[in-house]
DRENKERO-21034 format. One record per residue: residue in three letters; residue number from 1; z negated, x, y negated of N, C-alpha, C, CB in turn. Coordinates in nm, 2 decimals, m for minus. Each point is the difference from the previous one (the first is absolute). Glycine has a CB too. Layout:
N
SITE,Ala,NUM,Z,X,Y,Z,X,Y,Z,X,Y,Z,X,Y;
...
This chain:
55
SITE,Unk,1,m0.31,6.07,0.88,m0.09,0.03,m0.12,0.07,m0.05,m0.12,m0.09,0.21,0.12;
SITE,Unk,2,0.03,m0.26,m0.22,0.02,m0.04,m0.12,0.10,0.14,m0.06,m0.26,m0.18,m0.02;
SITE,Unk,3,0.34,0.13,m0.07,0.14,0.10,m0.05,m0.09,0.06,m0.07,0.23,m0.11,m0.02;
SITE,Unk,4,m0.31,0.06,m0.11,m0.04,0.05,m0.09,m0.12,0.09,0.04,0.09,m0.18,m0.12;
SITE,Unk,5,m0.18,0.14,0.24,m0.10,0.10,m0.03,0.08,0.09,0.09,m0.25,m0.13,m0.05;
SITE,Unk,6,0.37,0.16,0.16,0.04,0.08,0.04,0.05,0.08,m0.04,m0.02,m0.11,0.09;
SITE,Unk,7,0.06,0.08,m0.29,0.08,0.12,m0.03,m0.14,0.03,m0.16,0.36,m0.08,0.12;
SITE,Unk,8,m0.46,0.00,m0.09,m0.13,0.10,m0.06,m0.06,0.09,0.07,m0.06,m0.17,m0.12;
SITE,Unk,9,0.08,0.15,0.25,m0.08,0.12,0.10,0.09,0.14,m0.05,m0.07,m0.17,0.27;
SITE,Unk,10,0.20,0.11,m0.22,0.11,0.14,0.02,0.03,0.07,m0.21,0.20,m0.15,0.31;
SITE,Unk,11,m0.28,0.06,m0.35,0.04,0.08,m0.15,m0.15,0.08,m0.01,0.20,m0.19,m0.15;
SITE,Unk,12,m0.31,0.13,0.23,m0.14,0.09,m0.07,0.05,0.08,0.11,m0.24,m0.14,m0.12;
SITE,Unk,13,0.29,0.15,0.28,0.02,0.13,0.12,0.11,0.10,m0.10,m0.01,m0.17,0.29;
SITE,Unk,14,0.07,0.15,m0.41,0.10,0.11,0.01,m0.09,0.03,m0.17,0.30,m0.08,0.20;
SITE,Unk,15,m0.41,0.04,m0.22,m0.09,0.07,m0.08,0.00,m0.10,m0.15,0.05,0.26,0.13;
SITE,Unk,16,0.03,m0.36,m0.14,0.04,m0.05,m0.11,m0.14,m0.10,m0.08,0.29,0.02,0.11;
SITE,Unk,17,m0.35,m0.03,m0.22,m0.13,m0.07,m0.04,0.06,m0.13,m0.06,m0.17,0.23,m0.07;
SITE,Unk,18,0.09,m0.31,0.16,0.00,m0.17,m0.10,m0.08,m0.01,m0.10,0.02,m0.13,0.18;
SITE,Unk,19,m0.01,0.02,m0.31,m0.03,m0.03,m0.10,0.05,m0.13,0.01,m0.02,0.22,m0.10;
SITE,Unk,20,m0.11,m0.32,0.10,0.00,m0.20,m0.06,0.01,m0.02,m0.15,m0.18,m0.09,0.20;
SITE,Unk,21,0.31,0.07,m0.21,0.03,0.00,m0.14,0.08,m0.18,m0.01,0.04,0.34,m0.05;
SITE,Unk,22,m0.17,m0.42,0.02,0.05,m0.15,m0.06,0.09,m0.02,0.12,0.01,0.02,m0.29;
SITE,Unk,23,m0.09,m0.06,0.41,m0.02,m0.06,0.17,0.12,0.05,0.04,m0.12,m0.22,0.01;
SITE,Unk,24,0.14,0.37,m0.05,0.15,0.05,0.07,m0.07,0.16,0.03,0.25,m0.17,m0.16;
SITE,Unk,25,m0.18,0.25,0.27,m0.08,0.15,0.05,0.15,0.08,m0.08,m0.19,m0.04,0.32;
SITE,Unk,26,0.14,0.11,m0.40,0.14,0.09,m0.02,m0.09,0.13,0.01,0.20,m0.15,m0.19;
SITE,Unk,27,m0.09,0.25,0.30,m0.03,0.11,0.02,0.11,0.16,m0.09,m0.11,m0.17,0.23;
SITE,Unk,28,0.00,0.27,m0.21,m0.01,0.13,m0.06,0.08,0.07,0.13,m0.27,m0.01,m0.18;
SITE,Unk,29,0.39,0.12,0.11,0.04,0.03,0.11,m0.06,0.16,m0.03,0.22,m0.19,0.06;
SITE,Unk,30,m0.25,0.22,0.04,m0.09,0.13,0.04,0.11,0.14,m0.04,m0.16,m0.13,0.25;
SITE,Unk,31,0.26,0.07,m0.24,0.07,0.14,0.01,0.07,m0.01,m0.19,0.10,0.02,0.35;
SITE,Unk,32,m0.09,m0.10,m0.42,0.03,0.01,m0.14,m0.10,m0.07,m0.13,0.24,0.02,0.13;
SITE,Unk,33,m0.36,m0.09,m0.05,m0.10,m0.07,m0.05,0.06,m0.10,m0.09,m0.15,0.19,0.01;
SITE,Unk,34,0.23,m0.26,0.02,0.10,m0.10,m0.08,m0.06,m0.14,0.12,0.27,0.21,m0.11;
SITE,Unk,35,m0.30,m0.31,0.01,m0.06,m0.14,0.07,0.14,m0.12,0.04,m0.28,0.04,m0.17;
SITE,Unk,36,0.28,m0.09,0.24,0.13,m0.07,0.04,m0.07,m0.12,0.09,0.20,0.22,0.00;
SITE,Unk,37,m0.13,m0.34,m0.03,m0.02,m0.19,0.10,0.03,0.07,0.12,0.12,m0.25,m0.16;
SITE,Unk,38,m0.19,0.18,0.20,m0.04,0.04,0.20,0.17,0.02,0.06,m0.28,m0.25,0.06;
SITE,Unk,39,0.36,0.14,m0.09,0.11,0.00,0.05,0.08,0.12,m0.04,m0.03,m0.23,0.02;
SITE,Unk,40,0.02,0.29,m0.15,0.06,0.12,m0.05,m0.05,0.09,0.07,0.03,m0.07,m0.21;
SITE,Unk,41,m0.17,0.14,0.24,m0.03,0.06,0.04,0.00,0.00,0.16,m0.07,0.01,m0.23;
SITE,Unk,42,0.11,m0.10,0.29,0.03,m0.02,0.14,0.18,0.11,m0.01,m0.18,m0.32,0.05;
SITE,Unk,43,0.23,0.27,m0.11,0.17,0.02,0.02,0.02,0.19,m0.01,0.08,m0.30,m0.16;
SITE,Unk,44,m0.21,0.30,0.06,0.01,0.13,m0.05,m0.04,0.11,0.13,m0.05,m0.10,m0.25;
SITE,Unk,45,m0.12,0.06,0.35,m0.04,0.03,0.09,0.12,0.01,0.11,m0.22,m0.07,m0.09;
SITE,Unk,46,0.29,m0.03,0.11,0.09,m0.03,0.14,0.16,0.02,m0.05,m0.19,m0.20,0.12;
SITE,Unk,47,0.22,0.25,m0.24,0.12,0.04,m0.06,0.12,m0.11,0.03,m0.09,0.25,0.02;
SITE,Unk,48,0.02,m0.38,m0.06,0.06,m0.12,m0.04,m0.03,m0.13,0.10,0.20,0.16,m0.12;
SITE,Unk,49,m0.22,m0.11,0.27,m0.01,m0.09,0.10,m0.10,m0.09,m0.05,0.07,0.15,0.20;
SITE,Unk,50,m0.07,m0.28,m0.14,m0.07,m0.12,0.00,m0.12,0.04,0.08,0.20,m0.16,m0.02;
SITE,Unk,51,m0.31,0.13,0.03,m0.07,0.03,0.10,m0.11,m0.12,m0.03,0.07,0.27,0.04;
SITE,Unk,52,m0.11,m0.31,0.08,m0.09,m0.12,0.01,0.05,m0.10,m0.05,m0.16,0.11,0.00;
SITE,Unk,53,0.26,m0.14,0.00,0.07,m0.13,m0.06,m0.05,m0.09,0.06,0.19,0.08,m0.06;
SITE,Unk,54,m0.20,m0.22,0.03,m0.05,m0.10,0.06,0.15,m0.13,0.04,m0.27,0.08,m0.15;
SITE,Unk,55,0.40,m0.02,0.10,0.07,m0.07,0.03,0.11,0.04,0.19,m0.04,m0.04,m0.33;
């Protein structure tokens, strides 16, 4: 599976909301309503691990 949509599934499964802001998704984190770049908010969900990396 593609990295990116694999770690858009697991950020809307652990409740987190996307927003297309100028052809980029930055999400809202559910638990402090603070918006963060996909990759920020990945590190934050998995408490730093890489996940879906494509390398």
């Amino acid at each position: 599976m593609n990295g990116d949509k694999e770690q858009h599934r697991m950020l809307e499964e652990a409740g987190w909301e996307p927003e297309e802001v100028e052809d980029e998704t930055i999400w809202r984190n559910p638990k402090d309503g603070n918006w963060y770049e996909q990759d920020r908010a990945i590190q934050l969900l998995t408490g730093g691990e890489d996940v879906g990396s494509s390398d």
